[in-house]
N, C-alpha and C positions, 0 to 999 in steps of 0.2 A: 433543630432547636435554635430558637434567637440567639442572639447576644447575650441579650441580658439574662436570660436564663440559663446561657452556657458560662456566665460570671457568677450566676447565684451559686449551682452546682459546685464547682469550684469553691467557693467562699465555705459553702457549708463543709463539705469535706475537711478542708483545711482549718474548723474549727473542732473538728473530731476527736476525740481520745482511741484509739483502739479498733481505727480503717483500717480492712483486711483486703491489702492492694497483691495480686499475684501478678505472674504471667504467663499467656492462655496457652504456653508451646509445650503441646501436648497430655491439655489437660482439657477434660470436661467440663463446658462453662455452661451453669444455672443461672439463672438470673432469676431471684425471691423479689416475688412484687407483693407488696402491699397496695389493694385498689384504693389508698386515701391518700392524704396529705404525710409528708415528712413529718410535718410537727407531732401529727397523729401516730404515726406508724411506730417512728422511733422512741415512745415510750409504752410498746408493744413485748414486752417480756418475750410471748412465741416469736415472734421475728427476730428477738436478739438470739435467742437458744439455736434456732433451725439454720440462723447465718454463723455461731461459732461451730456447732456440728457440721456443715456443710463443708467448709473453709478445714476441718480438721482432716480432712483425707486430702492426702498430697496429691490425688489424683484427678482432686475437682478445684475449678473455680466459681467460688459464688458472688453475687456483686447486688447490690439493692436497687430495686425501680418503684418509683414513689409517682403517682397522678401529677402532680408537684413540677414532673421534669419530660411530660410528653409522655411516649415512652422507650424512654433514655435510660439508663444505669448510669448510677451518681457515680460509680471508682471510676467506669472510663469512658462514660459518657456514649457506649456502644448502643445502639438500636435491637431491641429483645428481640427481632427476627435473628441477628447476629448469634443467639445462646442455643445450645441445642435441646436445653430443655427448659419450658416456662416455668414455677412454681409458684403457683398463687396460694398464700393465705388470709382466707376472708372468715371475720369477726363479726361483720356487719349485715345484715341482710338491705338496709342500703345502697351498700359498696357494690352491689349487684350489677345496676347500670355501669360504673367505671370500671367494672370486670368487662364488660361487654366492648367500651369503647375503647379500651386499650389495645384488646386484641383485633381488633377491627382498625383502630389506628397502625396498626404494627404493619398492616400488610400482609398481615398472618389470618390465610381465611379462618369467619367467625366459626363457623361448622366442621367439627370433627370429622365429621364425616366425609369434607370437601378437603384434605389436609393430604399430603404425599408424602414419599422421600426425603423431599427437599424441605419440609416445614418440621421445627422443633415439635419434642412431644410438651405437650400441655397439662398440668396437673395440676389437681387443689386440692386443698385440707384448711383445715381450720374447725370452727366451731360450727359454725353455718353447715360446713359442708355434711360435717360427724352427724350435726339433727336431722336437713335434709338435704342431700346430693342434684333431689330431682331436677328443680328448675334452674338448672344452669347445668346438667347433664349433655345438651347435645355440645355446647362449645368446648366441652374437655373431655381429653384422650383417655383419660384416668384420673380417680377420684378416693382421696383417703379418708377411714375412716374409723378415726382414735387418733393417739399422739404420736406426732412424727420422730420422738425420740427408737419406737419401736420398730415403724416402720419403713422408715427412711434407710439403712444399712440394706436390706432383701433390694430394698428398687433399686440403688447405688449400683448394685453390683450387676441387676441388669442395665440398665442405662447404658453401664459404663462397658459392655460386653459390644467389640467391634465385630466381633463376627455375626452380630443379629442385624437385619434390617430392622426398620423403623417398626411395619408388621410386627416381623415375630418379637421384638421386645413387649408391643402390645399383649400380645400373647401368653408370655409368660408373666406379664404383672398381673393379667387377670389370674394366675393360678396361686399369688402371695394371696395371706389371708389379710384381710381390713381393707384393702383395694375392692374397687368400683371400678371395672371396663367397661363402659354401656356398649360399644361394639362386639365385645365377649363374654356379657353376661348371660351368666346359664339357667338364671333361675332361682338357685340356691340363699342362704341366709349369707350376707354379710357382716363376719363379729367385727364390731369396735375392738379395736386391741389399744392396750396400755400398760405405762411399766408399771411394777412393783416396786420396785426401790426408786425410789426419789436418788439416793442419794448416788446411784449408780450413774447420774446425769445431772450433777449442777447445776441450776439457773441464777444467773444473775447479769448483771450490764456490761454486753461485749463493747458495744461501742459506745460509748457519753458524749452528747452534744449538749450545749447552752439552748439549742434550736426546737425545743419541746418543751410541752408542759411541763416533765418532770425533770427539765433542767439540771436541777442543784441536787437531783437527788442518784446515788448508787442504786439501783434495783436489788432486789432478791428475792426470788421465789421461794415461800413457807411452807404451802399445801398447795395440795390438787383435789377435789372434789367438795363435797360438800354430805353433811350425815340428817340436816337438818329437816329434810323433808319438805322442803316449803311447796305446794303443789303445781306454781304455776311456773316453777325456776328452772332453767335447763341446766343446770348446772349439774343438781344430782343425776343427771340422765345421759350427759357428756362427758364426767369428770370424772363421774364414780369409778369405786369406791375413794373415800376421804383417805388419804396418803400425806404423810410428812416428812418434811426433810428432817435430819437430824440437826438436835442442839448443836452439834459439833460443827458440821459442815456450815450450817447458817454462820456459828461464828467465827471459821475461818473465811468464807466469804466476805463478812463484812471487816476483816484485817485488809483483806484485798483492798474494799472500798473504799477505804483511807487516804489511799495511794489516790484516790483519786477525788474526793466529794467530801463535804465537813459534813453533809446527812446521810444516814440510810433508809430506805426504804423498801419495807416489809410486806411483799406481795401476795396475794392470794384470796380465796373465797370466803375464808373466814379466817384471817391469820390467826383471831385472839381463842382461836379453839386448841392451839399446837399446845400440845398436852405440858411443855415445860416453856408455857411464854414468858413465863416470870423474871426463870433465869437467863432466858435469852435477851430478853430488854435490860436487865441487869448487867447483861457481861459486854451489851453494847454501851448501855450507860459510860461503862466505867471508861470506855475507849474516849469519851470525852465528845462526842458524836451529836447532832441531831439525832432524832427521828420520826419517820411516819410512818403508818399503817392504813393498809388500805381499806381493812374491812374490820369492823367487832360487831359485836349483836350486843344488843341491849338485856339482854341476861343469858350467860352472867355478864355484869358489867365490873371488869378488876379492876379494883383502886390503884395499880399498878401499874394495867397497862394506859389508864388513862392517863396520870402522871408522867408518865413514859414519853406519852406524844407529845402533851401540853411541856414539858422539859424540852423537849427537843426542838422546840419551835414553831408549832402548829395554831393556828389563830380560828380553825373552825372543826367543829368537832362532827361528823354526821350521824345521825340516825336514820335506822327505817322500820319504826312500825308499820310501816305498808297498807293499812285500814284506819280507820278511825273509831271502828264500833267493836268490840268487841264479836259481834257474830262472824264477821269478815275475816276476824283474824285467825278464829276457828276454823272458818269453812277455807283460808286458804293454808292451814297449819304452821302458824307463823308461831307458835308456841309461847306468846308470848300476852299477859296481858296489862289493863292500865295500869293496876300498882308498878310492875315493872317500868314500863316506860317513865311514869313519873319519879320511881326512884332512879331510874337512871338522869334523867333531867336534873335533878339535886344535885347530884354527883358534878355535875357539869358545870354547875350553877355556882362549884368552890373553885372551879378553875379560872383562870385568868385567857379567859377566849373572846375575838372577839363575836364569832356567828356558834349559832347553833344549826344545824340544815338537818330538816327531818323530811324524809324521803316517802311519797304515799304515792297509794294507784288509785286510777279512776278507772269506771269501766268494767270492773270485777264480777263476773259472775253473781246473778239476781242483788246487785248493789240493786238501794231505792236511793232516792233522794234525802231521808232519815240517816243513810250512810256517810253522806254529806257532809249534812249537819254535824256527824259525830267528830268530822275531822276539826269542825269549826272550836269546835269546844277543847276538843283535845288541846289546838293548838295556844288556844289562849289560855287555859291552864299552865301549859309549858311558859306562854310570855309572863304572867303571874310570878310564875317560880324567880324566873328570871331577875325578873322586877325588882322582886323583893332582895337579892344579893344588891341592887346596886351597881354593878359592874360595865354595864352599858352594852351587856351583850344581846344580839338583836335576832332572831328566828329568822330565817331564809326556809319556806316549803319549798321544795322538786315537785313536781306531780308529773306522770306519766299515763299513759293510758294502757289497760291492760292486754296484753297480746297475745294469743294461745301462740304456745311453743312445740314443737317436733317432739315427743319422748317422754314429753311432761301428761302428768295425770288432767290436764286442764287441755291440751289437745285437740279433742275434741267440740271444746265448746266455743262460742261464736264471742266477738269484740263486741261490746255498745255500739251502737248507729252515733253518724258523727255529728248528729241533729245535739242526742242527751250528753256525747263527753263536752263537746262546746259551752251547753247550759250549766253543765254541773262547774262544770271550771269556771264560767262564769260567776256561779255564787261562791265560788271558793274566794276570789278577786275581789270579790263585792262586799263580802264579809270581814275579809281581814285585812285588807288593804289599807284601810281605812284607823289598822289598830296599829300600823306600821309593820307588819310581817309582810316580807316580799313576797308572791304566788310565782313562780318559775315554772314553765310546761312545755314538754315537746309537744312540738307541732300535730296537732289531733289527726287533720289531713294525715300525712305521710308516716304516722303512728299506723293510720288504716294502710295504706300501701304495704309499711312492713307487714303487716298482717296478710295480705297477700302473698307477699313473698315466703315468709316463716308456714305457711300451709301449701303452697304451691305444688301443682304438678308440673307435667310434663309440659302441658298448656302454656305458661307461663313465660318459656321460655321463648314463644314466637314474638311475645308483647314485647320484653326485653329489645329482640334484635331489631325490631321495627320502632323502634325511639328513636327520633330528631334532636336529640336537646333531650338535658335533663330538668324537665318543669312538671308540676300536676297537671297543666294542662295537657302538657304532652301525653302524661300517664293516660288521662282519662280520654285521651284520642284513640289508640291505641286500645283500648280496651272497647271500646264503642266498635272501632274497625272494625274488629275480631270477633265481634259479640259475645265475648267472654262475661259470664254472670259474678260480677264482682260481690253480690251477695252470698256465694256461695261457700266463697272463702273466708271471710268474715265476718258475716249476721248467721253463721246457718248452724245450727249444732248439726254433729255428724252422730250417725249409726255407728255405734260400739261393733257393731257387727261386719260393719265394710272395711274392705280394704284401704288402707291406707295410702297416701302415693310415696311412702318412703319403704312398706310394708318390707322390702327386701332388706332392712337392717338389722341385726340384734344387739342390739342396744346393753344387754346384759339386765334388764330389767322386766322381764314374763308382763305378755301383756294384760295379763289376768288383773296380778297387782297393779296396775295401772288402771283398770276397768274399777278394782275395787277400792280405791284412793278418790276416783271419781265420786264412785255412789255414796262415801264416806263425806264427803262436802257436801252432796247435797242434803245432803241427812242430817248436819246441821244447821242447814240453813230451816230445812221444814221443823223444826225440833223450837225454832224461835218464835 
């Protein structure tokens, strides 16, 4: 590492709350990489949970490696060849290439299968990994599949077993349940596992840095899952079932957060669903606290919890009707329609904010150009609303492009070609720009990449290790080499009937139900 990196490192450290610095004499050192950026990672809730549970058994050391610092470990700046076991958690189906070049950086051969004695065991989990394990299967020893609250104690205890070689550890974690050994895999289903009690495992901010987006803010984790059904969201397919912390725990964690932060922050998929939000924004209220929330749905939309944010200091409120027409939001079960959105817009319209940000997709299964349009209108309805309060608050769209996910009922079916998301995003730009709402959009290109990746199989994984550089052009070199049919993985709908390339999971979801959530969307669409 340079200088000046070996001073960053240092600097950030040292502007830490809650570094967990051990030492390694005669303890098991992990090293938890997140494949992004520090600023990114550390306002990563799973990263802060898996480094205080790691760090709680006297018999491990764990230490964080961020893209950010080589790959270095920020506590003691040790080289992850150095740890005896890797721990990767990936979020992103991006972060895939800096999964790739880290361990290739390290020293540490890319291929599991090329690995000895002598090299750390390698492991991932995450979100990515729970939907699909496949494409990034050959560079890891093992591969988790649920929350590491469950399964991380069973692996601990082999890892940390001297009398096993490196082998027979492999061994026996293929025989734990929610574990992926692709070198010992038998065939059989792999369950997702996950806790039951929330509250049996606290989540909130181990460690607080200035050095991330969420800054000024305490974390805390609400829920886990999601009950809403939305068709295209991996969320119910990863999370499930919708679980909550209790009111109690929420507010003694945020007594904690005192000690540390004048805001809290109220994490989760849908916080504003936690069956007693009222009183929990209430008993934080009174602590005299900021606050924020990461998630509500536009119905119901509580006058409460809105006030909640807007008191606490919050200057943009988000939405996401996710469609603009009405049929789209049927066909992706967004349960929601326009009266709702625009009574939620009112609502918003009394508070003193300065942006509104409503969140859509493009790309959506059988969208026309008419779907389009409906956003247009939508949204200038909403600046209308606006308007008329006076307030000078101003619409910000997101738009994204739609992306079949691992687990989800939409799975199967194929992304827009990036001829139509280009034009269609185009008239969004052309339409309302002009009215002064901002048009904001991830990049259409590498929306289709993720698309690749989020379907991928075993194939995949060769494109990965043969990258120079991470550019599109690289990507599409790379895929030309190989002759890999990049249509196949997102323009192609797939046969309900094939196998899958993740097909070895159980997801906890029958993939019946899933076939018939399909046929259910398209049944509204033809119904229009």
């Amino acid at each position: 590492m340079g200088r000046d990196k070996f001073r960053e490192s240092k600097e950030l450290v040292s502007r830490e709350q809650g570094t967990i610095i051990k030492d390694w004499g005669g303890k098991l050192p992990i090293a938890l990489i997140y494949p992004n950026s520090y600023y990114i990672g550390m306002s990563n809730l799973g990263i802060q949970a898996i480094y205080k549970l790691l760090n709680g058994y006297n018999t491990i050391v764990c230490e964080r490696v961020f893209i950010s610092f080589e790959a270095l470990s920020i506590e003691s700046l040790r080289g992850i060849s150095e740890f005896s076991v890797l721990a990767f958690s990936i979020s992103y189906e991006l972060d895939y290439f800096n999964v790739v070049n880290l361990i290739r950086d390290s020293g540490i051969p890319l291929y599991a299968g090329d690995r000895n004695g002598d090299h750390p065991i390698v492991i991932a989990g995450g979100p990515c990994i729970t939907a699909n394990p496949v494409p990034l299967s050959p560079f890891f020893d093992c591969m988790c599949i649920g929350e590491g609250e469950t399964i991380i104690p069973p692996v601990l205890s082999i890892l940390s077993n001297k009398d096993y070689t490196r082998e027979e550890k492999l061994e026996e974690l293929a025989k734990l349940p929610g574990l992926y050994v692709p070198k010992y895999y038998n065939g059989g289903k792999i369950k997702r596992q996950w806790i039951a009690n929330l509250d049996d495992f606290p989540v909130s901010s181990t460690v607080l840095t200035p050095d991330t987006e969420l800054g000024d803010l305490f974390l805390i984790e609400v829920e886990r899952g999601c009950n809403w059904g939305c068709r295209f969201c991996m969320v119910g397919s990863t999370f499930c079932p919708i679980r909550f912390h209790s009111m109690e725990s929420i507010i003694a964690q945020a007594k904690k957060g005192l000690e540390f932060r004048k805001r809290i922050g109220l994490v989760g998929a849908v916080v504003s669903d936690h069956p007693q939000i009222e009183e929990i924004l209430t008993g934080i209220s009174r602590m005299g606290v900021g606050l924020s929330i990461s998630s509500m749905r536009i119905k119901p939309l509580l006058d409460t919890v809105l006030k909640a944010i807007v008191t606490g200091g919050a200057q943009t409120i988000t939405l996401a009707p996710e469609a603009g027409s009405q049929r789209l939001r049927q066909l992706i079960n967004k349960r929601i329609d326009e009266d709702d959105i625009i009574k939620a817009v009112n609502k918003v319209a009394e508070q003193p904010v300065k942006t509104l940000k409503l969140y859509f997709m493009i790309g959506l299964p059988t969208e026309t150009d008419e779907d389009i349009e409906e956003i247009v209108i939508l949204a200038v309805k909403c600046l209308e609303i606006l308007n008329k309060k006076k307030r000078g608050c101003r619409i910000d769209i997101n738009v994204a492009p739609f992306i079949p996910k691992a687990g989800t009922p939409f799975q199967w079916l194929p992304m827009a070609d990036e001829k139509t998301l280009n034009r269609r995003l185009s008239m969004l730009k052309r339409r309302l720009s002009p009215l002064g709402i901002q048009v904001k959009n991830e990049s259409v290109a590498w929306s289709q990449v993720q698309g690749v990746l989020s379907r991928g199989d075993i194939r995949i994984a060769e494109l990965l290790a043969n990258m120079k550089g991470i550019s599109l052009a690289e990507w599409r070199r790379v895929m030309a080499d190989n002759q890999i049919n990049i249509d196949h993985y997102i323009l192609e709908r797939w046969d309900v009937n094939e196998a899958l390339p993740w097909e070895m999971l159980d997801m906890g979801m029958p993939r019946e139900r899933l076939i018939n959530e399909l046929d259910r969307a398209l049944l509204v669409s033809s119904e229009y």
